[in-house]
ZAMARGU-4260 file (C-alpha; in steps of 0.2 Angstrom, whole numbers, plus 5000, padded with zeros to 4 digits):
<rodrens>
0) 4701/4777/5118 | 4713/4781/5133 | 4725/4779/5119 | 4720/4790/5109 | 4715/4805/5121
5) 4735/4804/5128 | 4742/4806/5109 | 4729/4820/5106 | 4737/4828/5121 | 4754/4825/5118
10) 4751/4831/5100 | 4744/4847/5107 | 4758/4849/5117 | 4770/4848/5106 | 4763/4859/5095
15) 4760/4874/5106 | 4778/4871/5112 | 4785/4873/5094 | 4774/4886/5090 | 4781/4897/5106
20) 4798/4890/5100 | 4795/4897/5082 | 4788/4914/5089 | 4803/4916/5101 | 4814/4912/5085
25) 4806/4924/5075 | 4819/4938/5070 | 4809/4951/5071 | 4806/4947/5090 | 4823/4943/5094
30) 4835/4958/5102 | 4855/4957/5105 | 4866/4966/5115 | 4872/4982/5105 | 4889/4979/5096
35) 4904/4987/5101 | 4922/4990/5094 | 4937/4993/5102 | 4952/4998/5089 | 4970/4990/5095
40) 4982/5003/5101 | 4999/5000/5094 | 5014/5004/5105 | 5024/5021/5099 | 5042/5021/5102
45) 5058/5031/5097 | 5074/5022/5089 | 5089/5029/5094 | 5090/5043/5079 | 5073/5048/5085
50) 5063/5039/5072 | 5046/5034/5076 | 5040/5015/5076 | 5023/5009/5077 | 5023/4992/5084
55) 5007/4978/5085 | 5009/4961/5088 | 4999/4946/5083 | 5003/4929/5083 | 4990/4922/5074
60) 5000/4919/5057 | 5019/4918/5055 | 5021/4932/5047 | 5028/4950/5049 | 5025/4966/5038
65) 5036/4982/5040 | 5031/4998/5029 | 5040/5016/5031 | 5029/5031/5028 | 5042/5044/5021
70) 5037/5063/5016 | 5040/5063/4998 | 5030/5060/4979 | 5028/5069/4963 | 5023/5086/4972
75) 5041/5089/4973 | 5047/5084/4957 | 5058/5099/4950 | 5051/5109/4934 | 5056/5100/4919
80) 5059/5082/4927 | 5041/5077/4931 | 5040/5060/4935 | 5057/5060/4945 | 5047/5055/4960
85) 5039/5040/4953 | 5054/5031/4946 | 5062/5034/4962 | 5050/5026/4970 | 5049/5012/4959
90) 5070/5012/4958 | 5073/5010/4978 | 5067/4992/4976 | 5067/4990/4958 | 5087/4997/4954
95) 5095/4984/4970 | 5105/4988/4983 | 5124/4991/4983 | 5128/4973/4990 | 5115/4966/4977
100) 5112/4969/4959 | 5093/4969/4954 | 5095/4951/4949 | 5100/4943/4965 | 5088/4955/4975
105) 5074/4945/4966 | 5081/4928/4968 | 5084/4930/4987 | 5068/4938/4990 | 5060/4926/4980
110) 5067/4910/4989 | 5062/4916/5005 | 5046/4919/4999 | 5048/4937/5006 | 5043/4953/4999
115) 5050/4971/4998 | 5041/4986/4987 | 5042/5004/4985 | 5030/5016/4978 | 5031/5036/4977
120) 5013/5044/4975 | 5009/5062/4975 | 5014/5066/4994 | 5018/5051/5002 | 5033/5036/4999
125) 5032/5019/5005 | 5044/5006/5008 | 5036/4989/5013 | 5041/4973/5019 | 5032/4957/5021
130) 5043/4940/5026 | 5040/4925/5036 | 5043/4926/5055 | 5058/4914/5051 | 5066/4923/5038
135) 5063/4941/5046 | 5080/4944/5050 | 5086/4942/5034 | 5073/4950/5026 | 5076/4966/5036
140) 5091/4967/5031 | 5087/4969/5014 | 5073/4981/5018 | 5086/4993/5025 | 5095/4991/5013
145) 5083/4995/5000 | 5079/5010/5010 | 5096/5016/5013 | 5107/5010/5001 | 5100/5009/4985
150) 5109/5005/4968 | 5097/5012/4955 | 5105/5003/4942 | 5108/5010/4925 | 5099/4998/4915
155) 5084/4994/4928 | 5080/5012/4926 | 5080/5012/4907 | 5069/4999/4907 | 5057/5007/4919
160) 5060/5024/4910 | 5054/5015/4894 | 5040/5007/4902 | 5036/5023/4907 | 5036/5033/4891
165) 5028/5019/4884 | 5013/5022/4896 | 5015/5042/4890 | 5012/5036/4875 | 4996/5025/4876
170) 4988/5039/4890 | 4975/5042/4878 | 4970/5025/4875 | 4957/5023/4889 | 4945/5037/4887
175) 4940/5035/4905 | 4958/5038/4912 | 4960/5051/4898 | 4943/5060/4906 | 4952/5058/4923
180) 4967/5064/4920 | 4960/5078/4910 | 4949/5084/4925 | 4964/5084/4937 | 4976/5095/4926
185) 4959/5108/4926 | 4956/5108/4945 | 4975/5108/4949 | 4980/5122/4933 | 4997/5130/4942
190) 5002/5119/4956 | 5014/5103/4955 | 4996/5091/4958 | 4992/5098/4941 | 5007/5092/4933
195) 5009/5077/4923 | 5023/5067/4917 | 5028/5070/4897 | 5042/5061/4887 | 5051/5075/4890
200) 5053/5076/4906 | 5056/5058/4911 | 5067/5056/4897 | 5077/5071/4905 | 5077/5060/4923
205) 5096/5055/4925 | 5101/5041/4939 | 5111/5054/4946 | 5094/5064/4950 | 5087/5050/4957
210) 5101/5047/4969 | 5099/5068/4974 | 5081/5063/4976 | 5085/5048/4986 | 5097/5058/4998
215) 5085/5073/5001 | 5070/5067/5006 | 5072/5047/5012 | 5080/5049/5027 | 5076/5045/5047
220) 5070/5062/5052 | 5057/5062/5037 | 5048/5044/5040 | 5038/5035/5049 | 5038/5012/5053
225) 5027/5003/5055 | 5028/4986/5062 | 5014/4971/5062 | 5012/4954/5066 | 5025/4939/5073
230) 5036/4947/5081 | 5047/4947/5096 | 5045/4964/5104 | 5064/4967/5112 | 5072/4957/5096
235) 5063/4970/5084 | 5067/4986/5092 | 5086/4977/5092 | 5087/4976/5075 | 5080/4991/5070
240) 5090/5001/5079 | 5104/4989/5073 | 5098/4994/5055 | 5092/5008/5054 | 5093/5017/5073
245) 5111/5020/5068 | 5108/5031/5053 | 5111/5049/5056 | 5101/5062/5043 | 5116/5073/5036
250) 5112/5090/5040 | 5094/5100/5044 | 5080/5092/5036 | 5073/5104/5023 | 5059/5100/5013
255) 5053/5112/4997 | 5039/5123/5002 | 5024/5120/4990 | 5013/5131/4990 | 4994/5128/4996
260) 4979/5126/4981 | 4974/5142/4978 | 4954/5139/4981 | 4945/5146/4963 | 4928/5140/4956
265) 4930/5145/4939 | 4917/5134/4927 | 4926/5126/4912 | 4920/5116/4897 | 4934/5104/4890
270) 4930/5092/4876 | 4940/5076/4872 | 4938/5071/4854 | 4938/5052/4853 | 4927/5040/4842
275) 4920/5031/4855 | 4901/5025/4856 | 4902/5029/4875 | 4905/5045/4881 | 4917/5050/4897
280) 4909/5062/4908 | 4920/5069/4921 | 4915/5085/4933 | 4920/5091/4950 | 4929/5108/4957
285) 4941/5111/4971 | 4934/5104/4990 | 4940/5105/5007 | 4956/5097/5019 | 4955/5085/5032
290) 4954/5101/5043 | 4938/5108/5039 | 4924/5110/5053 | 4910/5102/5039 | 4921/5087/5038
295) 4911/5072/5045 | 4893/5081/5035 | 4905/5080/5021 | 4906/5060/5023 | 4889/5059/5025
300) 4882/5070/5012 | 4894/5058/5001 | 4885/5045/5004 | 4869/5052/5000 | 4872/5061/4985
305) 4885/5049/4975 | 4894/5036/4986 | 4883/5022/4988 | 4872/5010/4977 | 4857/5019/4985
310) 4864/5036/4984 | 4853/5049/4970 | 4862/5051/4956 | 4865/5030/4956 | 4845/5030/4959
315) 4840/5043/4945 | 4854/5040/4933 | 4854/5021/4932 | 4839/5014/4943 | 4826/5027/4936
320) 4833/5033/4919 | 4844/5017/4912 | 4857/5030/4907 | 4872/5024/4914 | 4879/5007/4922
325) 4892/5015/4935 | 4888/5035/4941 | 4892/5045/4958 | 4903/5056/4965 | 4916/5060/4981
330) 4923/5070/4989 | 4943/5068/4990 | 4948/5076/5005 | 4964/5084/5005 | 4976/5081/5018
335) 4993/5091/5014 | 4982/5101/5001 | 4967/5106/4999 | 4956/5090/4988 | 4942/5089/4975
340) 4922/5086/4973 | 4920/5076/4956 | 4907/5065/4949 | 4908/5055/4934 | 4901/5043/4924
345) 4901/5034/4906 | 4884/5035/4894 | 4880/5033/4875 | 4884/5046/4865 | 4867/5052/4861
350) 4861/5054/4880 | 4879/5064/4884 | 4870/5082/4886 | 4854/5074/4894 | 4866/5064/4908
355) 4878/5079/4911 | 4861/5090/4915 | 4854/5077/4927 | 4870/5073/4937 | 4870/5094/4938
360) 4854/5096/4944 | 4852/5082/4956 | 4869/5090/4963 | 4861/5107/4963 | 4845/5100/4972
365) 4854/5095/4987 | 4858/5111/4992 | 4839/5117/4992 | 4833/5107/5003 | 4838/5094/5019
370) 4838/5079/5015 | 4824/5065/5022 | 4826/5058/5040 | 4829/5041/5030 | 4841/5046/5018
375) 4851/5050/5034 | 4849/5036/5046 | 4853/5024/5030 | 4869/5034/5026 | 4876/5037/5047
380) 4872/5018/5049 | 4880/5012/5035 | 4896/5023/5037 | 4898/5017/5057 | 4893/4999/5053
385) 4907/4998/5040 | 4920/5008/5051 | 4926/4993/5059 | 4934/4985/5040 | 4948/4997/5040
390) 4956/4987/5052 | 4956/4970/5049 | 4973/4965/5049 | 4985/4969/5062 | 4995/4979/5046
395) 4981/4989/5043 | 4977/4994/5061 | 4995/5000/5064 | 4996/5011/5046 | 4980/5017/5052
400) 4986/5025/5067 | 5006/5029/5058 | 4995/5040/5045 | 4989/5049/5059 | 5003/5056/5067
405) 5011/5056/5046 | 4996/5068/5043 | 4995/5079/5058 | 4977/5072/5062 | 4970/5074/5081
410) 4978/5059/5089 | 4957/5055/5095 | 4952/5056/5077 | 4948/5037/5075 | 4941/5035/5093
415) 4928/5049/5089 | 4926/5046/5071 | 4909/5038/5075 | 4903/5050/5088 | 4904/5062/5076
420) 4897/5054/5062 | 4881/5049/5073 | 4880/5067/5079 | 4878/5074/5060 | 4861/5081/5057
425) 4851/5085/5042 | 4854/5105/5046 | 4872/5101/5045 | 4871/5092/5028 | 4862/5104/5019
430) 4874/5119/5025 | 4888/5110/5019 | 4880/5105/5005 | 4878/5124/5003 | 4894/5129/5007
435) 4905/5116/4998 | 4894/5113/4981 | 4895/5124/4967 | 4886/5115/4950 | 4888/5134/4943
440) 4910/5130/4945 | 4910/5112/4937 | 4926/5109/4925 | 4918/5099/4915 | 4926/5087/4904
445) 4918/5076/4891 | 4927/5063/4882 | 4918/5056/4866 | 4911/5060/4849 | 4904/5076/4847
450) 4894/5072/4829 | 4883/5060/4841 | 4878/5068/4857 | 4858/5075/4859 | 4864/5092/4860
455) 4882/5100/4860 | 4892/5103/4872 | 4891/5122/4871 | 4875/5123/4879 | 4884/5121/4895
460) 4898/5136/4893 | 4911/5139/4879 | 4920/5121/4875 | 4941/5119/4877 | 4945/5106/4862
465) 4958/5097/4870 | 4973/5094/4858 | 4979/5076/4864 | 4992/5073/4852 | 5002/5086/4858
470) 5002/5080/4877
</rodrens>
C-alpha cells in the first residue's frame, strides 16, 4: 500500500513538472532578446593614382573576389553604334589581353580554377575577379590586364557580334521580353535608355571603336575596387599599386553629358501582334531617383501594392480571381536617372481587357485611401527583417558600400536605411501614393492575339500596332 501511495506521488510529481516544463516551452510564452545587426565596415583607401579601394577581409574560405566599378554602359553609346557598350564589355575579358590571345586566357584561368568577367550595363561597368587565395597573385595579374590591356580580338568580336545579331533577331521570340522591351522604349522615347540595339548599329561597331571606347571611359580616375575575402592587407595594397596604382589617366577625365529624363506622363496604348494563347500585359510610367524625399514610403507602398506574395494585386489577381499565375509591380528607382513604376503580368487571352482593368484599379485605389495598420506593419517588418541578406558574403558587403560612394548616396544611407523604414506611416504612403501614381499616364503594352481578348484593347485609349518586323 506504502508502495503504491509513493509511486502515485512520484507520478504526480512528474507530471506537474512536465506540464510546467511544456507551458514554459510553449512558444507563444517564450520571449528573446530583440535581434540586432551591425553591417561590417570596409576600410576605404587611396592607391597611389588616387583610385579608390574598398577593402574587407575574411578568412573563413580561401578565396579572394576583386570587382572594379567603372562609370560607363550603353547610355553613352554614340548614335548609330548602339550596342557599342555591351560588346565592350563583353570584349575586355572575352577579346584577351596583349600578352595572351583569348585561347590561352581560358586555359590559364581555367587551371587555376580562377575567374575574370566583365559586363557593361546601362550606367555602370564591372570587371571581376574571383581566384584562390594561392593563385591570387597570378590571377591579379591578369585581372589588370584585362582591365588595362585588352586585345579585343578580330575574330572574338565577330563571334560575339554574331551572337549578338543573332539575339536581334530572335528578340521577338519571347513575348514577355518583347512586352519588356516594348514598354521601356515607350517610357524612355528620346533619351539613350530608350534606345535599343538593331543589326544595324552593332553591325556598324568596328574593334577600333571598341578600343576608343575602352580608352575613354576605363581608366583609374573613373572606377572604383573593391576587394573581399583572404587576403593579406599590406601584400594587397602592394600589388595594386604595383598593377594598377602605376597607371596614370591621359589627360582630364571627360565623360559625355546625357541629359536627365524628361519627367512626362503621357497615356499610350501599344499592341503586339502575336499568336499566343497568353497574353503579355506590361504597364508602368516614369518614377522617381534615389534622391527623392518619398523614397523609403516608396519601398513600403512596393511592397503592399505589387512586391510581395501578399501584396494586392498578387491577392485579387491570382488569390481571389485565378487570372494570372505571376502579377505585381515595382518601382525601379533611378539612381543617375530618373527610374520607372511598372506592373505586369501574363493571362489568357480572353480575360486580357478584364485583368488590365483590375491591375488599374487596384492601383488607382491605393491612392484614395491609407492603407490598413496591418498591411503596414506586415510590409515595415518584412522589409527590416530581410535587410540583413544583402550582405551575406564579405563580397557583397564591400560592393554594397563601393556603390554607395559610385552613386553619390548619403555615406549613412545603409546605417539608417531601417530607421527610416520603421518611421514610414500610413499618411506618408497614401501621399506618395498620391503623388507618384498616375493609372490615368500608363503606357500600356499588350502583347497577344487581338481576335481573342474579352473586349479590345481600344477601350483603354487609341492602340499603337507595333510593326516588329521592322525592329
Amino acid at each position: 500500500m506504502k508502495l503504491r501511495v509513493l509511486l502515485v506521488g512520484l507520478i504526480s510529481i512528474f507530471c506537474l513538472s512536465a506540464a510546467s516544463a511544456a507551458e514554459l516551452a510553449n512558444p507563444r510564452n517564450m520571449t528573446f532578446p530583440a535581434l540586432s545587426f551591425s553591417i561590417p565596415k570596409a576600410e576605404r583607401v587611396l592607391l597611389q593614382n588616387g583610385m579608390p579601394v574598398y577593402l574587407l577581409q575574411d578568412h573563413e574560405l580561401p578565396m579572394v573576389t576583386i570587382s572594379a566599378l567603372i562609370h560607363t554602359g550603353s547610355v553613352y553609346d554614340p548614335t548609330g553604334k548602339s550596342g557599342l557598350a555591351a560588346l565592350t564589355g563583353s570584349q575586355l575579358r572575352g577579346g584577351g589581353t596583349k600578352d595572351l590571345a583569348p585561347a590561352a586566357l581560358d586555359a590559364e584561368l581555367e587551371f587555376m580554377a580562377s575567374s575574370v568577367e566583365s559586363s557593361f550595363g546601362s550606367d555602370l561597368g564591372t570587371v571581376s575577379l574571383t581566384s584562390l587565395t594561392k593563385n591570387l597573385d597570378r590571377t591579379l595579374q591578369l585581372f589588370s590586364d584585362v582591365l588595362f590591356r585588352p586585345r579585343f580580338d578580330e575574330k572574338r568580336l565577330e563571334v560575339a557580334r554574331r551572337q549578338a545579331l543573332e539575339m536581334i533577331r530572335r528578340q521577338n521570340d519571347d513575348p514577355k521580353e518583347l512586352g519588356d522591351r516594348e514598354l521601356q522604349k515607350a517610357l524612355y522615347a528620346g533619351h539613350p535608355l530608350g534606345v535599343i540595339p538593331a543589326a544595324a548599329t552593332v553591325a556598324a561597331v568596328k574593334r577600333s571603336d571598341l578600343q576608343a571606347f575602352h580608352q575613354r571611359f576605363v581608366r583609374p580616375d573613373n572606377m572604383i575596387l573593391t576587394v573581399a575575402g583572404d587576403f593579406d592587407r599590406s601584400r594587397m595594397l602592394a600589388a595594386l599599386n604595383r598593377l594598377i596604382g602605376q597607371i596614370k589617366p591621359e589627360g582630364r577625365l571627360q565623360l559625355p553629358d546625357i541629359p536627365q529624363v524628361k519627367l512626362r506622363f503621357e497615356p499610350a496604348v501599344l499592341y503586339a501582334p502575336k499568336q499566343v494563347n497568353q497574353s503579355v500585359i506590361r504597364l508602368g510610367h516614369l518614377g522617381i531617383t534615389k534622391d527623392d524625399p518619398d523614397l523609403y514610403a516608396i519601398r513600403v507602398l512596393d511592397f503592399i501594392l505589387g512586391g510581395s506574395f501578399t501584396s494586392r494585386l498578387m491577392m485579387e489577381i491570382r488569390t481571389n480571381q485565378g487570372l494570372a499565375y505571376n502579377v505585381g509591380s515595382h518601382f525601379d528607382v533611378g539612381r543617375h536617372f530618373i527610374g520607372s513604376f511598372t506592373a505586369e503580368t501574363e493571362t489568357k487571352a480572353e480575360a486580357t481587357a478584364k485583368t488590365i482593368g483590375l491591375m488599374s484599379s487596384i492601383i488607382a485605389a491605393i491612392r484614395t485611401e491609407p492603407v490598413s495598420e496591418q498591411e503596414l506593419k506586415l510590409a515595415k517588418d518584412s522589409i527590416i527583417n530581410s535587410f540583413l541578406f544583402g550582405f551575406t558574403t564579405p563580397a557583397s558587403i564591400v560592393v554594397q558600400q563601393a556603390r554607395l560612394e559610385f552613386y553619390g548616396y548619403q555615406p549613412d544611407y545603409l546605417e539608417r536605411y531601417r530607421e527610416r523604414i520603421a518611421a514610414v506611416t500610413r499618411e506618408d504612403l497614401l501621399q506618395a501614393a498620391k503623388k507618384h501614381l498616375h493609372p490615368e499616364a500608363f503606357k500600356l503594352v499588350v502583347v497577344g492575339d487581338q481576335k481573342r481578348f474579352d473586349k479590345p484593347l481600344s477601350s483603354f485609349g487609341t492602340v499603337t500596332a507595333l510593326d516588329l518586323k521592322s525592329e
